[in-house]
RODO-2510 file (C-alpha; in nm, 4 decimals, decimal comma):
residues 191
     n   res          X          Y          Z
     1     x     0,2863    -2,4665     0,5196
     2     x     0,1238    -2,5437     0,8190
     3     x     0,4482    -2,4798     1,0489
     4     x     0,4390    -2,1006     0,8961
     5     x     0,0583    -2,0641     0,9390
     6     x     0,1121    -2,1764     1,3239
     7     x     0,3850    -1,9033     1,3598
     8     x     0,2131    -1,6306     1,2541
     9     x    -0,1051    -1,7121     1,4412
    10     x     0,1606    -1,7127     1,7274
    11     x     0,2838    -1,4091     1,6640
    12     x    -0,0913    -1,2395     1,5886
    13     x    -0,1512    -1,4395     1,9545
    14     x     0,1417    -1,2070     2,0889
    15     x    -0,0093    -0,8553     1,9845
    16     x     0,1736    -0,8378     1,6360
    17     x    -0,0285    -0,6779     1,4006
    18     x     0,0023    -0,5982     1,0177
    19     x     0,2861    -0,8103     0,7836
    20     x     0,4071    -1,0694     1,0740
    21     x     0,5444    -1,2719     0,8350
    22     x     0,7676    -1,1429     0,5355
    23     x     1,0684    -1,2812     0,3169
    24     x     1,4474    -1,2298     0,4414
    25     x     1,7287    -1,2374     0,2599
    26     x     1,8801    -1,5807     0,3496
    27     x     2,1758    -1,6236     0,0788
    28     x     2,0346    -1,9257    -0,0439
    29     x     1,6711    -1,8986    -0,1545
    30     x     1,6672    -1,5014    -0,1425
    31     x     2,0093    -1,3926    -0,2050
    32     x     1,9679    -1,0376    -0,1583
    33     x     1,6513    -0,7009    -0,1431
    34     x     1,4683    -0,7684    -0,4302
    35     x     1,5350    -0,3889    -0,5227
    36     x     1,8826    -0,4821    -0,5106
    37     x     1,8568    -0,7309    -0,7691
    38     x     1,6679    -0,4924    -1,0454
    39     x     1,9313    -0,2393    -0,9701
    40     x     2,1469    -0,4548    -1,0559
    41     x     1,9750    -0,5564    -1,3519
    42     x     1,7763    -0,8976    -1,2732
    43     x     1,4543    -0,7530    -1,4436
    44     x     1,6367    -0,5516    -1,7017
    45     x     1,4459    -0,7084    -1,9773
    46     x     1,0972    -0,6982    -1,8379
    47     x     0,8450    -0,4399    -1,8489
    48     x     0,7183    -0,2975    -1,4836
    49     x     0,4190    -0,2143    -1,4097
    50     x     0,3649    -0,1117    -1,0015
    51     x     0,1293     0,0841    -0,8665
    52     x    -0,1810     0,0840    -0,5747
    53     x    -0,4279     0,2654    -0,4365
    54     x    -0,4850     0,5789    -0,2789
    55     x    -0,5372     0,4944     0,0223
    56     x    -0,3943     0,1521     0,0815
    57     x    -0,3739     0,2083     0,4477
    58     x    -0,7260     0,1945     0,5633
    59     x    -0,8159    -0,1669     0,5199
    60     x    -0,5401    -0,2658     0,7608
    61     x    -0,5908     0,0307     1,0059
    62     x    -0,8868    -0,2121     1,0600
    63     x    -0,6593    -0,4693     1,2644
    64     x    -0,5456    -0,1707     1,4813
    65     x    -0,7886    -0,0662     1,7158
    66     x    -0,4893     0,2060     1,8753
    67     x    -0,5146     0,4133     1,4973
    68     x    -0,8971     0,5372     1,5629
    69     x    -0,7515     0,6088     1,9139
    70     x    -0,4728     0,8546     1,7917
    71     x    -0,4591     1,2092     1,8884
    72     x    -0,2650     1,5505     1,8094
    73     x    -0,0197     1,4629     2,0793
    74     x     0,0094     1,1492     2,0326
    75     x     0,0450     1,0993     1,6079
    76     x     0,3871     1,2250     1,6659
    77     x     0,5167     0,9179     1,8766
    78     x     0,3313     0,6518     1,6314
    79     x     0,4860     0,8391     1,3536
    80     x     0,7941     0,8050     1,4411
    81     x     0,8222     0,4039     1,4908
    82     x     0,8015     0,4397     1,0976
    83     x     1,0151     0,7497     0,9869
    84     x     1,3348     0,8525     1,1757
    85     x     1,2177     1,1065     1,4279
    86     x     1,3843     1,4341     1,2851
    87     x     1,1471     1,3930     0,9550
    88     x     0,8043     1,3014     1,1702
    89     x     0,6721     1,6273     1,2201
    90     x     0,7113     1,7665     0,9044
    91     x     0,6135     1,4429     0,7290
    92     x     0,2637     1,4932     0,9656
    93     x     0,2585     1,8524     0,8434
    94     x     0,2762     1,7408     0,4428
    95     x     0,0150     1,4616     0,4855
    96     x    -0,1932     1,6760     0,6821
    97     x    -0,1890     2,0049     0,3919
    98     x    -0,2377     1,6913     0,1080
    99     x    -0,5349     1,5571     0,2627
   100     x    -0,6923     1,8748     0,3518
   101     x    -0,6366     1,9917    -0,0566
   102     x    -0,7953     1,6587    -0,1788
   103     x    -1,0847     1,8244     0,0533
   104     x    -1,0801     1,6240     0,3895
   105     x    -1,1041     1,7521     0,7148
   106     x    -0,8196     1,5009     0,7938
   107     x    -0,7885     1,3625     1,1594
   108     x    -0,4771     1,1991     1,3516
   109     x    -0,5970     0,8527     1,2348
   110     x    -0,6228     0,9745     0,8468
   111     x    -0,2807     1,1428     0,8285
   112     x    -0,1389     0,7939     0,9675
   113     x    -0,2954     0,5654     0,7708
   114     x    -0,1883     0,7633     0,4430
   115     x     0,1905     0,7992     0,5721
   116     x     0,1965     0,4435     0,6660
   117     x    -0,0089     0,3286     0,3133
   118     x     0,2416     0,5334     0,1208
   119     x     0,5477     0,3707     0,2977
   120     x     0,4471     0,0561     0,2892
   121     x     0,2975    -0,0051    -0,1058
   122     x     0,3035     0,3439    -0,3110
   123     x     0,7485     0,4391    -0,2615
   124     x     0,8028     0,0923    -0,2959
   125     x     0,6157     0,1192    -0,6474
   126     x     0,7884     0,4188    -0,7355
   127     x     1,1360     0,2906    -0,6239
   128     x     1,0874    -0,0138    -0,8603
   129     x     0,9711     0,1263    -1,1677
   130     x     1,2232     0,4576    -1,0748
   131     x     1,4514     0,1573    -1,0861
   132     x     1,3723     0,0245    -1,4340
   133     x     1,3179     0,3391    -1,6357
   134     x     1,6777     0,4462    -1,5010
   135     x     1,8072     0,0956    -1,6622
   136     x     1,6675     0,2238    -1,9741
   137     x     1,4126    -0,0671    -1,9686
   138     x     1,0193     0,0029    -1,9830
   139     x     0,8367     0,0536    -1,6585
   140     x     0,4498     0,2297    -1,5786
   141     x     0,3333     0,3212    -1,2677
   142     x    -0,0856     0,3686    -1,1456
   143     x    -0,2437     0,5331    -0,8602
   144     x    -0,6016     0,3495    -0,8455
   145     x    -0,8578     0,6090    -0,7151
   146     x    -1,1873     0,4405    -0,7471
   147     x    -1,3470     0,4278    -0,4289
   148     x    -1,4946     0,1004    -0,2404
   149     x    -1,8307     0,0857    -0,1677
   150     x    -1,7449    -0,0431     0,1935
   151     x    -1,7988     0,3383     0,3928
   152     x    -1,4650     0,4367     0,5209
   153     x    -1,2047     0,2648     0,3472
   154     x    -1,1751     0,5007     0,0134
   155     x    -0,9611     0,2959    -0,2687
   156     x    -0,7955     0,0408    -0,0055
   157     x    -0,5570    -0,2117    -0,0841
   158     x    -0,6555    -0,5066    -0,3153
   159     x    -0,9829    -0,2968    -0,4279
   160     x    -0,7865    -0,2668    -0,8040
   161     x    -0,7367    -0,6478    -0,7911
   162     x    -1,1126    -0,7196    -0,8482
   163     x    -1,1383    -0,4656    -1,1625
   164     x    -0,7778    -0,6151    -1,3260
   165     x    -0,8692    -1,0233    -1,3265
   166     x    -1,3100    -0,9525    -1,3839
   167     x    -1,4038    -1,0893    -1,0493
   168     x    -1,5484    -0,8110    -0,8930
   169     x    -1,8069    -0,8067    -0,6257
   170     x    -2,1114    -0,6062    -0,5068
   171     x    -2,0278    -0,6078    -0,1127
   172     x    -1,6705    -0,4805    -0,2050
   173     x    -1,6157    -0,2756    -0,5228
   174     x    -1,9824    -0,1640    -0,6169
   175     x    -2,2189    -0,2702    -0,9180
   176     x    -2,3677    -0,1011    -1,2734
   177     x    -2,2339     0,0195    -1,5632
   178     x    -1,9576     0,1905    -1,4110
   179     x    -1,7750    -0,0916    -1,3028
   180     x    -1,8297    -0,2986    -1,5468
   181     x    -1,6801    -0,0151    -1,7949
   182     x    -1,3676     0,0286    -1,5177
   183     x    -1,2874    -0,3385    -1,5723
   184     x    -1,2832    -0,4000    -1,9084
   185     x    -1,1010     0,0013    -1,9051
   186     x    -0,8145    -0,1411    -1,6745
   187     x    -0,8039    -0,5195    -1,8239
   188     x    -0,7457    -0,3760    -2,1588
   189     x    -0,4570    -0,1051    -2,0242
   190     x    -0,2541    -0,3995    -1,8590
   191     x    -0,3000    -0,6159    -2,1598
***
Protein backbone atom coordinates (compact mmCIF):
# COMPACT_ATOMS: atom_id res chain seq x y z
CA UNK A 1 0.00 0.00 0.00
CA UNK A 2 2.48 2.31 0.86
CA UNK A 3 4.67 1.68 -2.45
CA UNK A 4 1.32 2.85 -4.48
CA UNK A 5 0.63 5.83 -2.14
CA UNK A 6 4.46 6.96 -2.80
CA UNK A 7 3.82 6.70 -6.62
CA UNK A 8 1.08 8.68 -6.91
CA UNK A 9 2.34 11.41 -4.63
CA UNK A 10 5.22 11.15 -7.25
CA UNK A 11 3.29 11.53 -9.95
CA UNK A 12 0.93 14.52 -8.22
CA UNK A 13 4.84 15.86 -7.45
CA UNK A 14 5.26 15.79 -11.40
CA UNK A 15 2.14 18.04 -12.37
CA UNK A 16 -0.35 15.03 -12.85
CA UNK A 17 -3.57 15.94 -11.85
CA UNK A 18 -7.02 14.09 -11.58
CA UNK A 19 -7.10 9.84 -11.58
CA UNK A 20 -3.06 9.27 -11.50
CA UNK A 21 -3.55 6.03 -10.50
CA UNK A 22 -6.19 3.58 -12.14
CA UNK A 23 -6.52 -0.32 -12.78
CA UNK A 24 -4.98 -1.95 -16.12
CA UNK A 25 -5.78 -4.86 -17.58
CA UNK A 26 -2.82 -7.14 -16.63
CA UNK A 27 -4.11 -10.80 -17.72
CA UNK A 28 -3.72 -12.05 -14.41
CA UNK A 29 -5.55 -10.05 -11.73
CA UNK A 30 -7.67 -7.94 -14.34
CA UNK A 31 -8.03 -10.03 -17.31
CA UNK A 32 -9.72 -7.69 -19.47
CA UNK A 33 -12.17 -3.76 -19.49
CA UNK A 34 -14.49 -4.41 -17.00
CA UNK A 35 -17.20 -3.43 -19.72
CA UNK A 36 -15.83 -6.18 -21.59
CA UNK A 37 -16.57 -8.66 -19.09
CA UNK A 38 -20.53 -7.65 -18.59
CA UNK A 39 -20.76 -7.73 -22.31
CA UNK A 40 -19.78 -10.74 -22.20
CA UNK A 41 -21.96 -11.69 -19.53
CA UNK A 42 -19.86 -11.66 -16.10
CA UNK A 43 -22.73 -9.67 -14.32
CA UNK A 44 -25.53 -11.26 -16.25
CA UNK A 45 -27.28 -12.25 -13.15
CA UNK A 46 -26.98 -9.10 -11.12
CA UNK A 47 -29.05 -6.14 -11.01
CA UNK A 48 -27.19 -2.61 -12.01
CA UNK A 49 -27.71 0.23 -10.64
CA UNK A 50 -25.13 3.30 -12.01
CA UNK A 51 -25.65 6.61 -11.99
CA UNK A 52 -23.98 10.26 -10.57
CA UNK A 53 -24.42 13.59 -10.38
CA UNK A 54 -25.02 16.41 -12.45
CA UNK A 55 -22.25 17.95 -12.32
CA UNK A 56 -19.56 15.56 -11.24
CA UNK A 57 -16.89 17.67 -12.72
CA UNK A 58 -16.66 20.59 -10.45
CA UNK A 59 -15.19 19.13 -7.33
CA UNK A 60 -12.11 18.06 -9.26
CA UNK A 61 -11.90 21.22 -11.50
CA UNK A 62 -10.76 22.27 -7.95
CA UNK A 63 -7.20 20.52 -8.41
CA UNK A 64 -6.87 22.44 -11.75
CA UNK A 65 -6.10 25.87 -11.34
CA UNK A 66 -5.68 26.09 -15.66
CA UNK A 67 -9.92 25.29 -15.85
CA UNK A 68 -10.92 28.85 -14.13
CA UNK A 69 -8.19 30.11 -16.56
CA UNK A 70 -9.93 28.83 -19.82
CA UNK A 71 -11.09 31.06 -22.50
CA UNK A 72 -13.20 31.07 -25.90
CA UNK A 73 -10.02 30.41 -27.77
CA UNK A 74 -8.58 28.37 -25.79
CA UNK A 75 -11.63 25.60 -24.60
CA UNK A 76 -11.12 24.25 -27.99
CA UNK A 77 -7.44 22.94 -27.45
CA UNK A 78 -8.33 21.52 -23.74
CA UNK A 79 -11.27 19.94 -25.33
CA UNK A 80 -9.70 18.16 -27.51
CA UNK A 81 -7.01 16.20 -25.21
CA UNK A 82 -10.41 14.41 -24.26
CA UNK A 83 -12.56 13.96 -27.51
CA UNK A 84 -10.92 13.34 -30.94
CA UNK A 85 -10.57 16.77 -32.45
CA UNK A 86 -13.17 16.55 -35.40
CA UNK A 87 -16.10 16.17 -32.58
CA UNK A 88 -14.62 19.17 -30.13
CA UNK A 89 -16.32 21.99 -31.47
CA UNK A 90 -19.54 20.74 -31.83
CA UNK A 91 -19.36 18.81 -28.55
CA UNK A 92 -18.50 22.69 -27.03
CA UNK A 93 -21.49 23.90 -29.03
CA UNK A 94 -24.04 21.06 -27.37
CA UNK A 95 -22.72 21.63 -23.80
CA UNK A 96 -22.79 25.18 -24.26
CA UNK A 97 -26.93 25.27 -25.68
CA UNK A 98 -27.57 22.48 -22.53
CA UNK A 99 -26.23 24.63 -19.96
CA UNK A 100 -27.63 27.78 -21.17
CA UNK A 101 -31.43 25.82 -21.25
CA UNK A 102 -30.90 24.54 -17.62
CA UNK A 103 -30.59 28.57 -17.28
CA UNK A 104 -26.77 29.32 -16.88
CA UNK A 105 -24.93 31.88 -18.41
CA UNK A 106 -22.28 29.11 -18.98
CA UNK A 107 -18.51 30.15 -19.26
CA UNK A 108 -15.38 28.25 -20.89
CA UNK A 109 -14.65 26.67 -17.46
CA UNK A 110 -18.50 25.39 -17.05
CA UNK A 111 -18.83 23.84 -20.52
CA UNK A 112 -15.47 21.86 -19.60
CA UNK A 113 -16.12 20.69 -16.48
CA UNK A 114 -19.61 19.22 -17.67
CA UNK A 115 -17.95 17.54 -20.92
CA UNK A 116 -15.21 16.20 -18.87
CA UNK A 117 -17.85 15.11 -15.73
CA UNK A 118 -19.98 13.43 -18.34
CA UNK A 119 -16.99 11.49 -19.90
CA UNK A 120 -15.53 10.52 -17.10
CA UNK A 121 -18.68 9.10 -14.60
CA UNK A 122 -22.26 9.73 -16.39
CA UNK A 123 -21.42 7.49 -20.29
CA UNK A 124 -19.65 5.17 -18.31
CA UNK A 125 -23.03 4.68 -16.23
CA UNK A 126 -25.02 4.57 -19.19
CA UNK A 127 -22.66 2.18 -21.09
CA UNK A 128 -22.97 -0.31 -18.13
CA UNK A 129 -26.46 -0.46 -17.41
CA UNK A 130 -27.01 0.02 -21.62
CA UNK A 131 -24.94 -3.10 -21.23
CA UNK A 132 -27.16 -5.11 -18.88
CA UNK A 133 -30.65 -4.22 -20.03
CA UNK A 134 -29.38 -5.38 -23.63
CA UNK A 135 -28.44 -8.90 -21.81
CA UNK A 136 -31.96 -8.98 -20.84
CA UNK A 137 -30.85 -8.71 -17.15
CA UNK A 138 -32.21 -5.78 -14.79
CA UNK A 139 -30.29 -2.56 -14.69
CA UNK A 140 -31.47 1.38 -13.33
CA UNK A 141 -29.74 4.29 -13.93
CA UNK A 142 -29.94 8.01 -11.60
CA UNK A 143 -28.91 11.44 -12.32
CA UNK A 144 -28.55 13.00 -8.63
CA UNK A 145 -29.50 16.74 -8.87
CA UNK A 146 -29.54 17.93 -5.35
CA UNK A 147 -27.26 20.65 -4.98
CA UNK A 148 -24.25 20.99 -2.28
CA UNK A 149 -24.32 23.57 0.00
CA UNK A 150 -20.52 24.27 -0.72
CA UNK A 151 -21.16 27.64 -3.37
CA UNK A 152 -19.95 26.58 -6.71
CA UNK A 153 -19.82 23.02 -6.96
CA UNK A 154 -23.75 22.23 -7.84
CA UNK A 155 -24.40 18.24 -7.26
CA UNK A 156 -20.51 17.23 -7.45
CA UNK A 157 -19.22 13.92 -7.26
CA UNK A 158 -19.65 11.84 -4.02
CA UNK A 159 -22.43 14.51 -2.79
CA UNK A 160 -25.19 11.33 -3.38
CA UNK A 161 -22.86 9.12 -1.26
CA UNK A 162 -23.73 10.98 2.01
CA UNK A 163 -27.72 10.77 1.36
CA UNK A 164 -27.42 6.70 0.22
CA UNK A 165 -25.35 5.24 3.55
CA UNK A 166 -27.16 8.26 6.35
CA UNK A 167 -23.92 9.99 7.03
CA UNK A 168 -24.53 13.22 5.81
CA UNK A 169 -22.97 16.41 6.90
CA UNK A 170 -23.80 20.12 7.42
CA UNK A 171 -20.45 21.66 5.80
CA UNK A 172 -21.12 19.41 2.68
CA UNK A 173 -24.69 18.38 1.79
CA UNK A 174 -26.86 20.91 3.89
CA UNK A 175 -29.20 20.35 7.06
CA UNK A 176 -33.31 20.31 7.94
CA UNK A 177 -36.02 18.47 6.96
CA UNK A 178 -35.15 18.29 3.49
CA UNK A 179 -32.31 16.21 3.77
CA UNK A 180 -33.24 14.22 6.16
CA UNK A 181 -36.48 13.32 3.89
CA UNK A 182 -33.82 12.92 0.67
CA UNK A 183 -32.04 10.22 2.66
CA UNK A 184 -34.38 8.08 3.92
CA UNK A 185 -36.19 8.91 -0.01
CA UNK A 186 -32.93 7.49 -1.71
CA UNK A 187 -32.00 4.70 1.10
CA UNK A 188 -35.35 3.24 0.63
CA UNK A 189 -35.15 3.39 -3.55
CA UNK A 190 -31.75 1.41 -3.48
CA UNK A 191 -33.06 -0.99 -0.94
Amino acid sequence: VQALLDAQQRLVGMGVRGAAMEPVVDGKILSQLPLDAVKGGSAKSITVLAGGNLNEGTLFSAMDPDIAKLSVASLPGRVERIVPREHAADLIEQYRKALVNRGNAPTPADIYIAIQGDKQFRMPNVRLVELQRGLGSPGFSYVFSWKCVVPDLGACHALDVGFVFGSTYSEFHGVGTSVDRLATQMQDAWI
